[in-house]
FIMAR-281961 format. One record per residue (C-alpha): x, y, z; residue in one letter. Coordinates in Angstrom, 1 decimal, always signed. Layout:
N
(rec (X,Y,Z),"a")
...
% end
This chain:
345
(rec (+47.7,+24.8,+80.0),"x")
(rec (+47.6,+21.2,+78.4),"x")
(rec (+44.3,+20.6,+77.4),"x")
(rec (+43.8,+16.4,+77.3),"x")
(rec (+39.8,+16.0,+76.9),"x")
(rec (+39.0,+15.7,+73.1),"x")
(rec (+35.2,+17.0,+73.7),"x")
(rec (+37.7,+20.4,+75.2),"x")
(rec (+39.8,+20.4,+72.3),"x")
(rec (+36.7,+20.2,+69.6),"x")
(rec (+35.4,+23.0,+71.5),"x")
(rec (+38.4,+25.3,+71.6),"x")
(rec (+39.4,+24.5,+68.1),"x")
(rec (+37.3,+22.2,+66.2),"x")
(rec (+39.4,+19.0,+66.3),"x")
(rec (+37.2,+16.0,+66.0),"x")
(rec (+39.9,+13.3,+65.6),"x")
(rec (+40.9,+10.9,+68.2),"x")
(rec (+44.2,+11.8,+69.2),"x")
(rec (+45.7,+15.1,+70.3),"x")
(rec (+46.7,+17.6,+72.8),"x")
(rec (+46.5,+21.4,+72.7),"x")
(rec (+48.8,+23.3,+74.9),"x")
(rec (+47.7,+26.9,+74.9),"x")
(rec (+49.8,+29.9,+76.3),"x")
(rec (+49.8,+33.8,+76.0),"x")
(rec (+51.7,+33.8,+72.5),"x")
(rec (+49.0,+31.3,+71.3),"x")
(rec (+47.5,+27.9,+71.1),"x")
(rec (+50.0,+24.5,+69.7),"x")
(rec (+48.4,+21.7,+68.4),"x")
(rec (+49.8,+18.3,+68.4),"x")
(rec (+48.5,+15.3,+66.5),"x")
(rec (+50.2,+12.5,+64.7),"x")
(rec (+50.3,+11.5,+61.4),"x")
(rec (+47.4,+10.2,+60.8),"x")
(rec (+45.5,+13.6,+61.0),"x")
(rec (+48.1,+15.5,+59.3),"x")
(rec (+45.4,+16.4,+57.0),"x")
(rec (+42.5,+16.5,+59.2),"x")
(rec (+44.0,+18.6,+61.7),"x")
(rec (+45.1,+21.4,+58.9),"x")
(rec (+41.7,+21.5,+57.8),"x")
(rec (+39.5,+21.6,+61.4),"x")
(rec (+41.7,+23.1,+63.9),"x")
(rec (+41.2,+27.0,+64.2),"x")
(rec (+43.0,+29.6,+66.7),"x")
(rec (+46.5,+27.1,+66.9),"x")
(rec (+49.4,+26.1,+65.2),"x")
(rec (+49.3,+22.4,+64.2),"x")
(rec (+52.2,+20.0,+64.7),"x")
(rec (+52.4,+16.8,+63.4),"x")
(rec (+54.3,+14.4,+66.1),"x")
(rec (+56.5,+11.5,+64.9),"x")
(rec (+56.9,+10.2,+68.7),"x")
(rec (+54.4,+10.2,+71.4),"x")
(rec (+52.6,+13.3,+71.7),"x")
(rec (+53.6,+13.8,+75.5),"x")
(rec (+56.7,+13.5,+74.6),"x")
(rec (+56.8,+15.9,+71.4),"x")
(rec (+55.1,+18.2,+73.8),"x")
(rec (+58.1,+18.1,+76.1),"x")
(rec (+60.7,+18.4,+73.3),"x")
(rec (+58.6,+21.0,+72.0),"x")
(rec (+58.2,+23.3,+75.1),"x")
(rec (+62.4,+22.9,+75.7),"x")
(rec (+62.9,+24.2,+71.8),"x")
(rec (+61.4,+27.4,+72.4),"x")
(rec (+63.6,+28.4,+75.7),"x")
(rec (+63.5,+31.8,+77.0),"x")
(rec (+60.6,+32.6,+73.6),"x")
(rec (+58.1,+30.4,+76.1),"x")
(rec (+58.7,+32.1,+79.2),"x")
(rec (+57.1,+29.3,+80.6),"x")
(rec (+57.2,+27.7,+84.3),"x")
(rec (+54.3,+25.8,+84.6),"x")
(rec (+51.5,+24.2,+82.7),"x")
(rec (+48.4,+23.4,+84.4),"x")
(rec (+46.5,+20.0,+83.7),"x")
(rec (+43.2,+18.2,+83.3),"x")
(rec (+43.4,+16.9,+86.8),"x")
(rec (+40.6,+14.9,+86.5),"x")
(rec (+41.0,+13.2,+82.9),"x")
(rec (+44.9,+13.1,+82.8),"x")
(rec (+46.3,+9.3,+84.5),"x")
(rec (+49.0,+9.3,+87.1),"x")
(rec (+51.3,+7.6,+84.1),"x")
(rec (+50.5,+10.1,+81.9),"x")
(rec (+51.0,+13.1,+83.7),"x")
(rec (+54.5,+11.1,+84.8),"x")
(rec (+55.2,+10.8,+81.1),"x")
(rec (+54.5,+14.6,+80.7),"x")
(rec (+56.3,+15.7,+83.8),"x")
(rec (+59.1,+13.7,+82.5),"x")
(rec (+59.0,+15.1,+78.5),"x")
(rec (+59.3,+18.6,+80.1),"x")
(rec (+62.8,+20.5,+80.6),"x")
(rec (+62.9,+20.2,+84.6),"x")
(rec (+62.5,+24.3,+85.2),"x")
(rec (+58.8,+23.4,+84.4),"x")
(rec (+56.5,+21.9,+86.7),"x")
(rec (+53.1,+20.8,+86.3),"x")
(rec (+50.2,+21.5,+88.6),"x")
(rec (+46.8,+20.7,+88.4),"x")
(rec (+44.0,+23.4,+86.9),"x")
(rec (+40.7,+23.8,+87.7),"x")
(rec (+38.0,+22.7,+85.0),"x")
(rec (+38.2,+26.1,+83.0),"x")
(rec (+37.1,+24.4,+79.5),"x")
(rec (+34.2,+23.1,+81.2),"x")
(rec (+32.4,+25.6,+82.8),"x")
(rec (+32.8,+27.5,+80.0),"x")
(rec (+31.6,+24.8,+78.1),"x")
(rec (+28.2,+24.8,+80.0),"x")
(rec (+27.2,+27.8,+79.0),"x")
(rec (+26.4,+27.7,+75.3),"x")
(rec (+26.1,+30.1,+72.5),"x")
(rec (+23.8,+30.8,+69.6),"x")
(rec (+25.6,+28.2,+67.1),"x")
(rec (+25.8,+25.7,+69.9),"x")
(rec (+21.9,+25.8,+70.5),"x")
(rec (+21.2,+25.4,+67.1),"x")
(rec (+22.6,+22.3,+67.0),"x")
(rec (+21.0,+20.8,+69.6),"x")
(rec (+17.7,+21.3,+68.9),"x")
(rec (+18.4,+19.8,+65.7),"x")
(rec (+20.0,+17.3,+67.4),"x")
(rec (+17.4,+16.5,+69.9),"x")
(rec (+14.5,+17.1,+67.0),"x")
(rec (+15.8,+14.2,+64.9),"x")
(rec (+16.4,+11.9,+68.4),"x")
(rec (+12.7,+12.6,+69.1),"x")
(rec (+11.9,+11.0,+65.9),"x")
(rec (+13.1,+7.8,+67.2),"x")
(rec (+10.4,+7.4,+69.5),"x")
(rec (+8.0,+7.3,+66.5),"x")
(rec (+9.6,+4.6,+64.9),"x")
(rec (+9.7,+2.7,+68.7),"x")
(rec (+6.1,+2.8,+68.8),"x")
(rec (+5.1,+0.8,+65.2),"x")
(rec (+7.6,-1.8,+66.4),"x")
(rec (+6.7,-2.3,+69.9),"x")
(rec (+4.9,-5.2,+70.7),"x")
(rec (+4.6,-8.3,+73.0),"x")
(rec (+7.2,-11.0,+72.1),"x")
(rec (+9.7,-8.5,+69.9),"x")
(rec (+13.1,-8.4,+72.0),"x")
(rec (+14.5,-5.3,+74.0),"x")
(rec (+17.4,-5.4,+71.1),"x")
(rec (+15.4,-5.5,+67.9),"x")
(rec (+13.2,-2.7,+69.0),"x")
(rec (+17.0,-0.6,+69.9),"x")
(rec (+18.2,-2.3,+66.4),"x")
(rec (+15.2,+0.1,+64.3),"x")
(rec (+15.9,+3.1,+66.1),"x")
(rec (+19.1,+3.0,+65.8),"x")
(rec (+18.7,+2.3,+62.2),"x")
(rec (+16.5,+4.6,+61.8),"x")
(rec (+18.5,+7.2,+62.9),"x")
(rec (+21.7,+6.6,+60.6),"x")
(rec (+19.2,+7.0,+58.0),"x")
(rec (+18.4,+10.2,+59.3),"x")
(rec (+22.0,+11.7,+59.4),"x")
(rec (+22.7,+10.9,+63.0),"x")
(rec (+26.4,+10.4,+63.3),"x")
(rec (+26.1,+7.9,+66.1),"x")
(rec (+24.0,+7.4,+69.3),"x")
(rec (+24.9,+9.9,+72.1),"x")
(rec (+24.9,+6.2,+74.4),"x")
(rec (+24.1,+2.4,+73.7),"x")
(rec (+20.2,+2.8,+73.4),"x")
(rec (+18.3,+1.6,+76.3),"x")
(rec (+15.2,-0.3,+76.3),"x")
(rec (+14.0,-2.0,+79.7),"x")
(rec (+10.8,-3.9,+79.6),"x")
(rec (+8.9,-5.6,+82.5),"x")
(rec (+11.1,-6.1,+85.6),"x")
(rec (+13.9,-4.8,+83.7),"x")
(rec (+12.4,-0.9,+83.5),"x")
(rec (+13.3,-0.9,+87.5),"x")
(rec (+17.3,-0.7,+86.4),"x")
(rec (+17.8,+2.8,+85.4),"x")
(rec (+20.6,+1.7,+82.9),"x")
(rec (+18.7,-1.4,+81.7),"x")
(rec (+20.7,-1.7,+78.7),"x")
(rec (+18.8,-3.0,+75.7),"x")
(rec (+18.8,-7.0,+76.0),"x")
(rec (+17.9,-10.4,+74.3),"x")
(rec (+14.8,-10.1,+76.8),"x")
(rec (+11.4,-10.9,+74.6),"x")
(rec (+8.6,-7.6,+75.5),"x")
(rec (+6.0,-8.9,+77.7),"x")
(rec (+2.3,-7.6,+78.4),"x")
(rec (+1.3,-6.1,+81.9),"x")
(rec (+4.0,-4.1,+82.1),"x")
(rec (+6.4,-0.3,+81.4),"x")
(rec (+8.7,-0.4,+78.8),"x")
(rec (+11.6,+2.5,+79.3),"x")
(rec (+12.9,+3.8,+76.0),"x")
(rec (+16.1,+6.1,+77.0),"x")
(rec (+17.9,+7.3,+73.4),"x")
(rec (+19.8,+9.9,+72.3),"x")
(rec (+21.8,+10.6,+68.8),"x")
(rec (+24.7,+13.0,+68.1),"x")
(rec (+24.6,+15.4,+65.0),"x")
(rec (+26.7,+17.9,+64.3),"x")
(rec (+28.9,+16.7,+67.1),"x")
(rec (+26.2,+17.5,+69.8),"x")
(rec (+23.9,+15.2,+71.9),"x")
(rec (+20.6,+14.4,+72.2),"x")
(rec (+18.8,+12.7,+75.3),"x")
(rec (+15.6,+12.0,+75.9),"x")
(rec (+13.3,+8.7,+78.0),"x")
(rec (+9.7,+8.0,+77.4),"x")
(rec (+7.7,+4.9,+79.2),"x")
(rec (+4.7,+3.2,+77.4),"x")
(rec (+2.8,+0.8,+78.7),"x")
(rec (+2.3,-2.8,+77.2),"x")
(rec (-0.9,-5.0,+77.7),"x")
(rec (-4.3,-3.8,+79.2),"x")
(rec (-5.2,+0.0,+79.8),"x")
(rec (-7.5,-1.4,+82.6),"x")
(rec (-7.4,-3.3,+85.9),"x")
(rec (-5.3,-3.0,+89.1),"x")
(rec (-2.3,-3.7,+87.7),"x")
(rec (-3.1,-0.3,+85.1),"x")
(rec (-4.4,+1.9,+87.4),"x")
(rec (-1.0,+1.3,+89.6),"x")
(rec (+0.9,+1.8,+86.2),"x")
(rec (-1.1,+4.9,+85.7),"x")
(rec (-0.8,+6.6,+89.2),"x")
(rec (+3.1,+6.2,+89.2),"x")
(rec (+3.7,+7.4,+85.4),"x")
(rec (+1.0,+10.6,+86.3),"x")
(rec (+3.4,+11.3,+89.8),"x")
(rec (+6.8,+11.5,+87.6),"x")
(rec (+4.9,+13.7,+84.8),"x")
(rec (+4.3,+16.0,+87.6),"x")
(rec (+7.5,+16.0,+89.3),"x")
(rec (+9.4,+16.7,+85.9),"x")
(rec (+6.8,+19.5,+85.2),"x")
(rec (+7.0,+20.7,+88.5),"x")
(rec (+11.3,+20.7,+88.0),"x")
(rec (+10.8,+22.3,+84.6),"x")
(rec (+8.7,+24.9,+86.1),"x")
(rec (+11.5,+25.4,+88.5),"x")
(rec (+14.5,+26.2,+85.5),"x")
(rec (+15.6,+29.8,+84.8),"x")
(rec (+18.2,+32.3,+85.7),"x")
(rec (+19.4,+32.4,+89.3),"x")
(rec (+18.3,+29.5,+90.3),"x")
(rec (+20.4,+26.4,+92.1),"x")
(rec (+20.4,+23.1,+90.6),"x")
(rec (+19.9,+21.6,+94.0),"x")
(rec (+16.4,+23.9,+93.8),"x")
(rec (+15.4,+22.4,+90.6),"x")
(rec (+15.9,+19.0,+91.9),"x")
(rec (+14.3,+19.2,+95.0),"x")
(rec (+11.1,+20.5,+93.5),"x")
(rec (+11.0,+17.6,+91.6),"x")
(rec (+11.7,+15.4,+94.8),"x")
(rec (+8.4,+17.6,+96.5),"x")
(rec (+6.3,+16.3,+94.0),"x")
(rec (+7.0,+12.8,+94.7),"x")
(rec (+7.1,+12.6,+98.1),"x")
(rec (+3.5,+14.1,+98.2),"x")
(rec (+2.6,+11.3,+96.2),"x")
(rec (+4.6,+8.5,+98.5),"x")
(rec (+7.0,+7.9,+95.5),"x")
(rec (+9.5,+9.9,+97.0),"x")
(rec (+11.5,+6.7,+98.0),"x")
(rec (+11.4,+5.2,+95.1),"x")
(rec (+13.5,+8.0,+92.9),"x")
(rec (+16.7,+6.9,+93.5),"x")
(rec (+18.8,+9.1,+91.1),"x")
(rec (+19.4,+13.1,+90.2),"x")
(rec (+17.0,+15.2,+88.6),"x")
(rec (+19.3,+16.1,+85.2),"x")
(rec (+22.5,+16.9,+83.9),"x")
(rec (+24.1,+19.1,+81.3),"x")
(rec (+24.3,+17.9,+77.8),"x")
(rec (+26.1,+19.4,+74.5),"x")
(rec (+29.5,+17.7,+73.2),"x")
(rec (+29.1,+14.9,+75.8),"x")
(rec (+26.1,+13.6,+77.3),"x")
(rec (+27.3,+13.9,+80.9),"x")
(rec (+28.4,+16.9,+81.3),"x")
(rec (+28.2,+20.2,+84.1),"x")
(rec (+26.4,+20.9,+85.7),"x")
(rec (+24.7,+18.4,+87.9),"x")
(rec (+20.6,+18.3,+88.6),"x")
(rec (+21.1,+16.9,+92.0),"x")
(rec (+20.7,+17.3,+95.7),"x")
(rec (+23.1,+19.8,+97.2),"x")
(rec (+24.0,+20.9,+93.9),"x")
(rec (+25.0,+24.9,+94.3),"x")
(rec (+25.3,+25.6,+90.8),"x")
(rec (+23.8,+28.2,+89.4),"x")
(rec (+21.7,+28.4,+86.5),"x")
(rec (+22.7,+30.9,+83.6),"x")
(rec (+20.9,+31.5,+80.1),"x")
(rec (+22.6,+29.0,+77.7),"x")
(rec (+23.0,+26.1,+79.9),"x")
(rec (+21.0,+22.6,+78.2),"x")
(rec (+19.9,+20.4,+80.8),"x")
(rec (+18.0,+17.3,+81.1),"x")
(rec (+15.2,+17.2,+83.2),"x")
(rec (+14.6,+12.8,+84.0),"x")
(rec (+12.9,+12.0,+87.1),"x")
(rec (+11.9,+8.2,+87.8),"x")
(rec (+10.4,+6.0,+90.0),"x")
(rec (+11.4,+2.2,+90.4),"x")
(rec (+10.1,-0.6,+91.6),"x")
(rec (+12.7,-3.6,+91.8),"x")
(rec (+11.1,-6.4,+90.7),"x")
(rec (+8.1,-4.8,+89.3),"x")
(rec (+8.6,-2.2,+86.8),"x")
(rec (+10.3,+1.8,+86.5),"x")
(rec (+9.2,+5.2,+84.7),"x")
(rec (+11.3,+8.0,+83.5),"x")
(rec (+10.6,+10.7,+81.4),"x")
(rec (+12.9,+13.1,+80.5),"x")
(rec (+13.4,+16.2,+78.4),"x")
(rec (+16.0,+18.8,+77.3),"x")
(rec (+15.4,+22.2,+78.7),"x")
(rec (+17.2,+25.4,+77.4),"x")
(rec (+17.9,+28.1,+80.3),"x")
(rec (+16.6,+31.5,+78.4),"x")
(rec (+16.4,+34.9,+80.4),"x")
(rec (+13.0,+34.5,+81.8),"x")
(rec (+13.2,+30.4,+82.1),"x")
(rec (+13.4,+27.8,+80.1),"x")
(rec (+12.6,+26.6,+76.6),"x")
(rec (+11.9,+22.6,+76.6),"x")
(rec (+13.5,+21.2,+73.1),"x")
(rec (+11.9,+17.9,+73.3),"x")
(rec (+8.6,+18.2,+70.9),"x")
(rec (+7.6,+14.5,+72.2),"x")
(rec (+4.4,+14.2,+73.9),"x")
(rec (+4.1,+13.0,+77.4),"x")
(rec (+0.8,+11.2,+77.4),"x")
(rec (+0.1,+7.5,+79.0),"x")
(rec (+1.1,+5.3,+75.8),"x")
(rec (-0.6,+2.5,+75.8),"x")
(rec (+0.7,-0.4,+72.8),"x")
% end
């Protein structure tokens, strides 16, 4: 199999370059990289050979694989179907002696991947304990008139002086009429009273991500315009409890989701939640298995997910608030410490 993904080839044996391919077969796992991580690789990668490549590392692969003749014993390599290009896997097809074909594999590395083990939880709660801290530092900068990229500027800040590698995304902050876009990346847009303010942030540490939305609420804790406010944030609050109550062994993901959909239909929100429930999280943000309608995944002890219902109101204003949840044997364990209150600033 030709492993292509660098999140799979981290996770099978430690890489965390940016260029390379691991070919695994019975007598073992190869390696290839060029020069640039000659020294890198040597050091990181575990459980494979490592070969430096002075040409493209398709190719090298291909001259490789018709060195070792009748040692291989191989007749086909299976793919990354869904992350390897048409011209790459005609490059590849190409590089290879012809008695070897290719053909697509199913996504081994990440369902194994979704299930995670003792060191992998580790780091992401440290991972999601220092993205919580973010929110802190959001809330003593967030006032009317400071822009949507000056408050993402300080936690961003804030969290390389923590030890954050990087953020696991480009921060989002989505004030006013903006907090009804979902992915209202942080803008020039000045913070206004009278209205939510989204804050969607995550950091990687240890190469593992973090993820987590809070709304607060700028202006007046009073009037029509706050009790409205109020009513919407309190229905999402209960949907994502009611979705967290739902995690643990056994069951769909499609379950989970729609008990967070029951809630807000109850409420006559239902309309207005116009995304999934979750997703898995570890080396990538997005990653298996999906928190959504018709989702027949099922959950295991070890899976992260996030749990982010919303409601939005073009025009007007959004809420999210989401959390990481660990499946455990008897449910789940929510990582995210942060508080989910009505903030008023």
């Amino acid at each position: 199999m030709l492993v292509s993904p660098l999140p799979n080839i981290r996770y099978l044996c430690g890489f965390t370059g940016s260029a390379g391919l691991l070919l695994l077969a019975e007598q073992g796992g190869v390696f290839f990289t060029d020069v640039r991580y000659d020294t890198q690789a040597r050091e990181e990668v575990k459980g494979a050979k490592v070969v430096i490549a002075r040409k493209a590392l398709l190719s090298a692969i291909g001259e490789w694989v018709g060195s070792q003749g009748k040692k291989l014993r191989v007749r086909t390599i299976g793919t990354d179907a869904e992350h390897l290009t048409v011209a790459e896997r005609k490059r590849a097809a190409d590089a290879l002696p012809s008695s070897v074909r290719l053909k697509d594999a199913p996504p081994l590395v990440e369902r194994a991947r979704m299930v995670k083990d003792a060191d992998e939880l580790e780091s992401i709660r440290a991972a999601v304990k220092l993205g919580a801290s973010l929110f802190d530092r959001a809330l003593e900068v967030l006032r009317p008139g400071i822009k949507e990229s000056e408050v993402a500027a300080e936690m961003e800040y804030a969290a390389r002086r923590a030890g954050a590698e990087a953020m696991s995304f480009p921060t989002i902050i989505a004030s006013g009429a903006r907090s009804a876009l979902p992915h209202g990346r942080a803008s020039e847009h000045a913070i206004a009273a009278g209205g939510f303010v989204v804050c969607d942030f995550g950091v990687i540490l240890g190469g593992y991500c973090s993820d987590e939305t809070r709304a607060v609420w700028v202006g007046a804790n009073s009037g029509v315009k706050a009790r409205e406010a109020r009513f919407a944030y309190d229905g999402v609050r209960e949907a994502q409890l009611a979705a967290i109550a739902a995690v643990r062994p056994g069951v769909s993901v499609g379950d989970v989701d729609a008990a967070a959909r029951k809630v807000l239909r109850k409420a006559g929100l239902g309309k207005y939640f116009t995304h999934s429930t979750g997703h898995g999280v570890g080396l990538e943000i997005h990653e298996a298995p999906r928190v959504a309608a018709g989702q027949k995944e099922v959950l295991k002890p070890g899976m992260v997910l996030t749990i982010e219902p919303g409601v939005y109101f073009p025009g007007k204003w959004g809420v999210r608030i989401e959390d990481m949840v660990a499946v455990t044997e008897n449910g789940c364990d929510v990582l995210t410490p942060t508080s989910k209150d009505f903030v008023v600033v």
